[in-house]
N, C-alpha and C positions, 0 to 999 in steps of 0.2 A: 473416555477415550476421544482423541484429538481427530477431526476429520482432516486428513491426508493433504486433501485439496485445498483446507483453510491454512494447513502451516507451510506448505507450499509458495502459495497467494502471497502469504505472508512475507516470507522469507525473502521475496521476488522485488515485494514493495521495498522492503527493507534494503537491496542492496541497490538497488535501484534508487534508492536516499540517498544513499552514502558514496553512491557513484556521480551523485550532483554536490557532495558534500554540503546538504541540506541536513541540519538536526530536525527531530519532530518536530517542534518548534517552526522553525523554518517551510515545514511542508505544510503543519497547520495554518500561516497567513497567505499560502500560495493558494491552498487547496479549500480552505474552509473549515477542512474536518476538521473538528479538535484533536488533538496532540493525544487525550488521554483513548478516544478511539481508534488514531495512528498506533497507539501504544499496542493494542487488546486484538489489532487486527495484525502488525505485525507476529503476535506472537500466536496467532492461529486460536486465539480464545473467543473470536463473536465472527458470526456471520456478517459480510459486508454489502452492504445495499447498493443498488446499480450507480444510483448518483452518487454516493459518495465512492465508488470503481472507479467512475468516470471522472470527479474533480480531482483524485489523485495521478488519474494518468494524465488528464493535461499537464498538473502542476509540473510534473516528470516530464514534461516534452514526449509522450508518450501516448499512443490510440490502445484503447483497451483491448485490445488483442496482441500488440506487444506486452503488456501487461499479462495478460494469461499464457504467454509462452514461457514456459515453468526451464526451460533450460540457461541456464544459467553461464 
């Protein structure tokens, strides 16, 4: 079973991509993280390590705490 708060995360990142009309791709050379862990973490499948939290919220013009406001 899927923890709530990782598909959530997830879900957040993800729209938050496609509200800068970034593909994975596009967030992995802003961000660093590879595309195939953009992939596993949008979909709520791995737990996400602080630094890579953090280079996706800058890449997103974002502080990690907009990031964890799950409303959408």
């Amino acid at each position: 079973m899927k923890d709530e708060r990782l598909l959530k995360l997830g879900q957040k990142i993800r729209f938050e991509r496609l509200k800068n009309n970034f593909s994975q791709e596009d967030l992995e050379e802003k961000s660093g993280v590879s595309r195939r862990a953009i992939s596993e973490i949008e979909r709520g499948n791995t737990d996400i390590r602080y630094t890579n939290l953090y280079q996706i919220a800058e890449a997103l013009n974002l502080t990690v705490s907009e990031l964890l406001n799950f409303q959408l």
